[in-house]
N, C-alpha and C positions, 0 to 999 in steps of 0.2 A: 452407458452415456450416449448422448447423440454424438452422431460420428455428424453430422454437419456442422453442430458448434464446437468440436473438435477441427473442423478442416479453418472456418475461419480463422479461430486461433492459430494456427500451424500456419496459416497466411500473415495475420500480424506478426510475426516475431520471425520470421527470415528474412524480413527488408525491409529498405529504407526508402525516404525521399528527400528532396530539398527542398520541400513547402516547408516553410513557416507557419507555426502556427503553437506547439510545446516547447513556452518559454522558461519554464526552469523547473527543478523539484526545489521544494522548501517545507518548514516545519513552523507551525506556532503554535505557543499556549493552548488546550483546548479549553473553551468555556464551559463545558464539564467536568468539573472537579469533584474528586471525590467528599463527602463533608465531612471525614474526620480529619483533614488539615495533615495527615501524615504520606500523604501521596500527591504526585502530579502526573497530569494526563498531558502528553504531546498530540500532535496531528501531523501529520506527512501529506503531503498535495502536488497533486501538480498542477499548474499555473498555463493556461490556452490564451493566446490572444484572437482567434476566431470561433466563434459558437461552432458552426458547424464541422470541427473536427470529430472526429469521435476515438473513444479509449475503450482498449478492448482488455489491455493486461499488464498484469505486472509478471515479469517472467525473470527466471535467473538459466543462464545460456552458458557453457560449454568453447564459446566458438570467440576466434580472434576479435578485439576491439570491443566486446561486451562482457558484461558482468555476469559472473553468478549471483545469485541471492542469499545474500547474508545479513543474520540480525545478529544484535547483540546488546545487552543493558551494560553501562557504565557507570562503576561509583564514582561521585562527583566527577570532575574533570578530565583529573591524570591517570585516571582508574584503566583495570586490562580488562581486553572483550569479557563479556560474562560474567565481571565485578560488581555489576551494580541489583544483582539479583532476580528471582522468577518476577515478570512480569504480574499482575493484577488481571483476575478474570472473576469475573460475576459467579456468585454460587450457586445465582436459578440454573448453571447448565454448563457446571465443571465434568467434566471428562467426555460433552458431547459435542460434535461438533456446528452445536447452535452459537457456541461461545465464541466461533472463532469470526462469528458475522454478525453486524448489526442486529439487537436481538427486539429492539423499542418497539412498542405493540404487540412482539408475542406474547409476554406474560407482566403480570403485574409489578412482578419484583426486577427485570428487567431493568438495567444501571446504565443512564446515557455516558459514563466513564469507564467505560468497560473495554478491555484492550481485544481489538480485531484488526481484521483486514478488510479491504470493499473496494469495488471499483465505483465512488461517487456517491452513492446513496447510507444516509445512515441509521435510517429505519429499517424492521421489518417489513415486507420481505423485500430483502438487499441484491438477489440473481446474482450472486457471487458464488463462484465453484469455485476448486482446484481442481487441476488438469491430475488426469490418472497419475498415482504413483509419486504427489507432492511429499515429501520426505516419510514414505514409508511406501509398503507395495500394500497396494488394496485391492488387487484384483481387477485393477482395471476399469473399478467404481469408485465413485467421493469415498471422499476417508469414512470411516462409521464413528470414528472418536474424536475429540479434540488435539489439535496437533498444532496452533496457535500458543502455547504455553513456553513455560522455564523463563533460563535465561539467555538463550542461545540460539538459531537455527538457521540453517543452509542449505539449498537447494542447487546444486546443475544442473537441471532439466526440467525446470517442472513453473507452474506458475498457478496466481488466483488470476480467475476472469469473468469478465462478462456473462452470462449464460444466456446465449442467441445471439441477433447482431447486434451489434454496439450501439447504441442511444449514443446523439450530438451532444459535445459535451455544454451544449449549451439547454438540454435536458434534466440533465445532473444540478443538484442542489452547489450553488455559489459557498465555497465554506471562509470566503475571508470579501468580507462585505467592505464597499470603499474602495476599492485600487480599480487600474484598467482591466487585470485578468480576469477569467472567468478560472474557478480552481477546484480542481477536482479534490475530493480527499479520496487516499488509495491504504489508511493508516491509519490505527489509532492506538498508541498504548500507554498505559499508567503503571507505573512506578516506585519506588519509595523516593518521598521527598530528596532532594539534593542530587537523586541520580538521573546517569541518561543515557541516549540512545542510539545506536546507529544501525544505518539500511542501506545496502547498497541491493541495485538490482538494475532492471532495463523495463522501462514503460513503453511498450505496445499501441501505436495509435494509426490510424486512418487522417491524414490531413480532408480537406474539404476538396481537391482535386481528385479524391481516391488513392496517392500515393501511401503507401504504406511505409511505418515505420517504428524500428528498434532503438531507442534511444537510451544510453545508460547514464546511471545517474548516482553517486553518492551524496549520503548528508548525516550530520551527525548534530546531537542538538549539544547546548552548554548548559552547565548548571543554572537553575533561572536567576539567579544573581547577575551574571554574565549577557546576557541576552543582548541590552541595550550597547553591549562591545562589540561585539562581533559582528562580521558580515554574514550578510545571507549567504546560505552552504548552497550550491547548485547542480551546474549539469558536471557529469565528470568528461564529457566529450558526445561525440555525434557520432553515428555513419548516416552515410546517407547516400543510397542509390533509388533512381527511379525503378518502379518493378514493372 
């Protein structure tokens, strides 16, 4: 792997700043739904109020005031982590790890509801990696298999990113058309109807001054009955040092 978009990354996620500019993480409906009506597809984003920040990762950390990365499906509401069952993955490209990234334009069969990860982009080709050793040891290269599945996973040390420097997230495809943010999607997964989802992690950005920073974030979605009740899920807290 290149060890220079190794060293950027390893720059985003040791620090912080106090620009403004990553106003919250949040989830909606996605507009790609599956069409047999027995699944729902969410979206996970985060929310910029200046273009020219850029996002480099979604990381899960080890170290005081930030999160590890954990997923997990939810049956209905009151349901426990990993109740709600293996997530939905495309069958053009089960056990490789094409399924774990936006796959639209590789191949014909190729399913815009398809559960991945990405930093912004939700086309083919998406320039998302995981950093060596994202829940398994691969040697110190991408994973070879799909590792985006079930119904559960967790990371201390590891993250999806960028691959090279970071594009402004004013670059990045807008995925909630209408409000003041610009919004990244860093998430996408589908489900068995009724169920749902939660992700905690730490997003990885560049303000528009060059500060860097780690910001962690939980959010967990409601059954979509529920939606129009509840408040928007958001940041779980800051740090924030100039580096």
């Amino acid at each position: 792997m290149n060890k220079n978009v190794l060293s950027v990354v390893a720059a985003l996620v040791v620090s912080s700043s106090v620009s403004a500019g990553l106003v919250e993480v949040n989830w909606q409906v996605s507009p790609f739904q599956h069409p047999d009506g027995q699944h729902i597809t969410y979206q996970i984003y985060a929310s910029f109020d200046n273009l020219g920040d850029q996002m480099g990762a979604v990381n899960g950390l080890e170290i005081a005031g930030l999160n590890t990365l954990d997923f997990w499906t939810i049956a209905g509401v009151d349901g426990v982590p990993g109740s709600g069952g293996d997530i939905y993955n495309q069958e053009a490209f089960i056990g490789l790890p094409f399924n774990d990234f936006p796959s639209i334009n590789l191949h014909p069969l190729a399913e815009a509801y398809d559960s991945y990860v990405t930093i912004g982009q939700t086309e083919f080709p998406a320039n998302t990696l995981f950093s060596p050793d994202f829940l398994g040891d691969w040697g110190k290269a991408p994973p070879p298999v799909q590792v985006i599945l079930g119904s559960a996973f967790s990371e201390s040390d590891g993250a999806w990113f960028f691959f090279g420097a970071p594009p402004t997230v004013g670059d990045l495809p807008d995925t909630v058309a209408g409000n003041a943010t610009h919004d990244v999607l860093i998430a996408q997964f589908t489900v068995a109807a009724g169920n749902n989802v939660h992700l905690n992690a730490n997003v990885a950005w560049f303000d528009a001054l060059g500060g860097s920073n780690n910001t962690p974030f939980s959010i967990e979605t409601p059954a979509p009955g529920a939606l129009a009740l509840l408040g928007l899920a958001g940041l779980a807290g800051i740090r924030r040092r100039r580096r």
